[in-house]
N, C-alpha and C positions, 0 to 999 in steps of 0.2 A: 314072407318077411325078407327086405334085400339086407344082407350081409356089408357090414361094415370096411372090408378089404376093396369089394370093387369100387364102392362110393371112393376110396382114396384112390385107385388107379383110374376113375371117372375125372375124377379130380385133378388131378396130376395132368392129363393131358390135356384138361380144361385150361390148364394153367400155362400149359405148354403149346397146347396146338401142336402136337406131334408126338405118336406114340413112340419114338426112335427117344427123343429127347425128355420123355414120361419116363420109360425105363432105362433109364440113365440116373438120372434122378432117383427113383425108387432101387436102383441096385436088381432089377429083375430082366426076367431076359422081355426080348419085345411082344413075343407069340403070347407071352403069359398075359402080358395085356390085352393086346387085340383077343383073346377069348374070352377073356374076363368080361371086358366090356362087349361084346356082339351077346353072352349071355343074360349080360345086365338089361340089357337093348331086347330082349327077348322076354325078361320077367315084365320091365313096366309098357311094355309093348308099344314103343315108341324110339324109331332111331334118336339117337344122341348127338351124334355127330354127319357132317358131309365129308366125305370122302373124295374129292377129287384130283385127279393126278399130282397122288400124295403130299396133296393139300389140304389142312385138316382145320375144319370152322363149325363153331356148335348150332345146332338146327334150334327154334324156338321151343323146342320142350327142352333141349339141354339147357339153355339159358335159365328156365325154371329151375331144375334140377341143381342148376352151380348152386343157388341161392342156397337152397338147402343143404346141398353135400357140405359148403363150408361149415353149416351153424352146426349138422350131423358130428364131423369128423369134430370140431372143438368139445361137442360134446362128451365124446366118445374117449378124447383123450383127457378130457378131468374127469370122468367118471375112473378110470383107469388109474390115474396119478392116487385120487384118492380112497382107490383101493390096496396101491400100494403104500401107501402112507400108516392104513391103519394094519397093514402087514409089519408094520415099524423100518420103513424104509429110513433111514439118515441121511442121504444125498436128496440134493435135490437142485432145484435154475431159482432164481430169479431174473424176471425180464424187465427193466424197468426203462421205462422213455427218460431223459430227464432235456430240459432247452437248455443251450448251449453257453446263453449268459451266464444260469445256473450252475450248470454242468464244472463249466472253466474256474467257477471265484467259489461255490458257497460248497458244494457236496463233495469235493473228491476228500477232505480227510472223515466227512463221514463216511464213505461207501470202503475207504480203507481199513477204516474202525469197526464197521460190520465185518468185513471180509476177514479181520483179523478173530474178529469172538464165533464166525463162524468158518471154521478153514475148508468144511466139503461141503461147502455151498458154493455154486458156480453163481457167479453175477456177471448177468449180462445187461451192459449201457447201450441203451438205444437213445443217439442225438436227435434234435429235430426241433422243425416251429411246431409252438404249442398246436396250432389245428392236425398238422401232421401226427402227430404222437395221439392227438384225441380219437383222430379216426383210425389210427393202426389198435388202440386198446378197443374200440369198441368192437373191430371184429378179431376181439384174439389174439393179435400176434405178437402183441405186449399183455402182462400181466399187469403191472400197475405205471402207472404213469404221473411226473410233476407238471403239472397244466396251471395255465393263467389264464382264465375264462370268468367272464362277468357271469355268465348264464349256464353252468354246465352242461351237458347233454342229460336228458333225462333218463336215458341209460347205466349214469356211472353213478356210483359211490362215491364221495367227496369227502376229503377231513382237511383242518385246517392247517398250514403248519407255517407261512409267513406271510406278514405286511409287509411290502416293501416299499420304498418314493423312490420314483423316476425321477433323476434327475437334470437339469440343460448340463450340460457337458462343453465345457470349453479353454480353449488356451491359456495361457496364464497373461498374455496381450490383450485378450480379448476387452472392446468394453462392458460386456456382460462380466466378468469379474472383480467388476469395482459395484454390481450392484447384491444387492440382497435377496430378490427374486428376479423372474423374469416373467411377461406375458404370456399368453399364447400367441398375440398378436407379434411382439416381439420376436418372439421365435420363427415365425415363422416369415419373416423378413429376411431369416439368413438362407445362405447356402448349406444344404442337411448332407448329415453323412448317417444312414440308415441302412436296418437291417430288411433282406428281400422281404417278400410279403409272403405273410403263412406264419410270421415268427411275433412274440407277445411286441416285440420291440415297437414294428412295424406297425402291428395291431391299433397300438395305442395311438399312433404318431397320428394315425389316417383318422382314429375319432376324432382324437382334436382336430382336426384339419376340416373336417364334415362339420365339425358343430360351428369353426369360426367360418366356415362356409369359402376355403380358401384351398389353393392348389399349391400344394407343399412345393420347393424349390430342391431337389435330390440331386445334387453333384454328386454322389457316391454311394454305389449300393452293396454290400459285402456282408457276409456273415461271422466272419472274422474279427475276432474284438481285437486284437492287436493290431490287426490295420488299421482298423474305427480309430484306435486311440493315434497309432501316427501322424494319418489324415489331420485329424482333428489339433495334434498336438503344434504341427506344423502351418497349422492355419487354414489350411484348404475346404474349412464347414467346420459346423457343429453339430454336438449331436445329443442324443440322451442316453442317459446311462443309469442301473442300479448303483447306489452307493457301494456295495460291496462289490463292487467290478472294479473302483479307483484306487492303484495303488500308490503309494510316497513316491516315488520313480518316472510317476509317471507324466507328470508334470502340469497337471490338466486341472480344473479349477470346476467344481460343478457348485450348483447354484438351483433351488427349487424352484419351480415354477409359482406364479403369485396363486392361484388357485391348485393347493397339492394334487400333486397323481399319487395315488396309491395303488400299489396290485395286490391280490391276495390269490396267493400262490398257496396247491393243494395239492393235494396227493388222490390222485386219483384211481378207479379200478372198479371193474362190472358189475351190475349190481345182479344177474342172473349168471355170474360166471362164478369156478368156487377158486377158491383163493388157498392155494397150498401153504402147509407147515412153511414152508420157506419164504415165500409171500408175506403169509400173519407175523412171520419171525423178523421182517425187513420193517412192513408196517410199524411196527410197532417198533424197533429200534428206532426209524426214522423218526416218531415220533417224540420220544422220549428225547432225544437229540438237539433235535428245533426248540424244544420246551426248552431245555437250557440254556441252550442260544440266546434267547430271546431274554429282553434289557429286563432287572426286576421293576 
């Protein structure tokens, strides 16, 4: 039976490509590696790694072997977590992804308002485009994540917690502010100020673009919503926006599209991973939260 220790020092240099820079990382000396692993390399009787002037790249059975050592050591450490949990541990993480539109305008007095009714709870925000954040929770490295996906992965757990309309976003000059909607076709005449690609923003922009069968016009690509808004405010493109991202200040005039966009924004998280006190604690605050929010 191999032992859970070397799989993470397997690991570790898998990650690293270098046993110098493994035990750095691990806090251990280097020898305690390299024997760890030549023993490891001895149980499944197959080297692991190339060795060559202390060059270090994983052989085709290591490559197998990564696959599982990750899904191993994840396992390894919620089995652990919730062993200490029914030990009655009280501290604990949350890891949450949240995108950045979100992030900036609708969750920071929630995550203050959890952090206040929980104070030894560590929370940690992880930013990101929604596919980025979907593929960090799927293997692990987030615990729950806020994703904008039409199709989820059929890996996660999904609950509801907002509709939101995309809105055309524009100057307060523009002539899209003297109308009532706007097209697709319309929109996509102007000059865009969008977010890079991998982010719901951008996601959405290119379906539309695919279905009018047209090649969007991008003067400006930034992740940045306070840029977006300058751009924009100054005239240099248009762009789209959540309602709750526009504020009085800001001077900017947004405007639905004649066929709405909706997003439905979720809370997501694994459905074979286990979901610590701290996690169910957040869950469930957040939801409770969005319920109120949301218009009677």
């Amino acid at each position: 039976m191999i032992e859970i220790k070397p799989i993470r020092y397997f690991l570790a240099v898998a990650e690293e490509l270098s046993f110098t820079r493994a035990a750095e990382r691990l806090h251990i000396a280097q020898p305690a590696i390299s024997m760890a692993i030549k023993k490891l390399e001895k149980e499944v009787g197959v080297d692991l790694f190339h060795r060559q002037d202390r060059k270090v790249s994983l052989t085709d059975e290591g490559r197998v072997l990564l696959n599982h050592a990750k899904k191993l050591i994840q396992q390894a450490d919620e089995t652990a977590l919730a062993m200490q949990e029914l030990s009655g541990l009280e501290k604990g993480e949350v890891r949450v992804g949240i995108p950045s539109m979100l992030g900036s305008y609708y969750f920071p007095p929630i995550l203050m308002a959890f952090r206040h009714q929980h104070p030894n709870l560590t929370l940690q925000v992880i930013e990101g485009g929604t596919w980025k954040l979907q593929q960090m929770l799927e293997v692990g490295e987030i615990d729950l994540s806020v994703i904008v996906a039409e199709k989820p992965s059929e890996q996660l757990e999904t609950r509801a917690l907002l509709k939101e309309q995309m809105m055309v976003t524009v100057n307060q000059e523009h002539p899209f502010a003297q109308y009532e909607s706007v097209t697709s076709e319309q929109f996509f005449k102007e000059e865009l100020v969008m977010f890079k690609e991998g982010y719901f923003h951008r996601r959405v922009i290119d379906r539309l673009a695919q279905e009018q069968g047209v090649t969007p016009n991008f003067g400006f690509e930034t992740n940045l919503i306070p840029l977006i808004k300058s751009i924009v405010k100054q005239g240099f493109g248009i762009t789209t926006l959540l309602g709750m991202v526009i504020e009085e200040n800001d001077q900017l005039v947004t405007r639905p599209f004649s066929e709405a966009v909706w997003l439905d924004i979720n809370i997501a998280w694994r459905k074979d991973g286990y979901l610590s006190k701290a996690n169910a604690a957040f869950l469930s605050f957040l939801t409770q939260e969005t319920e109120h929010k949301k218009p009677a």
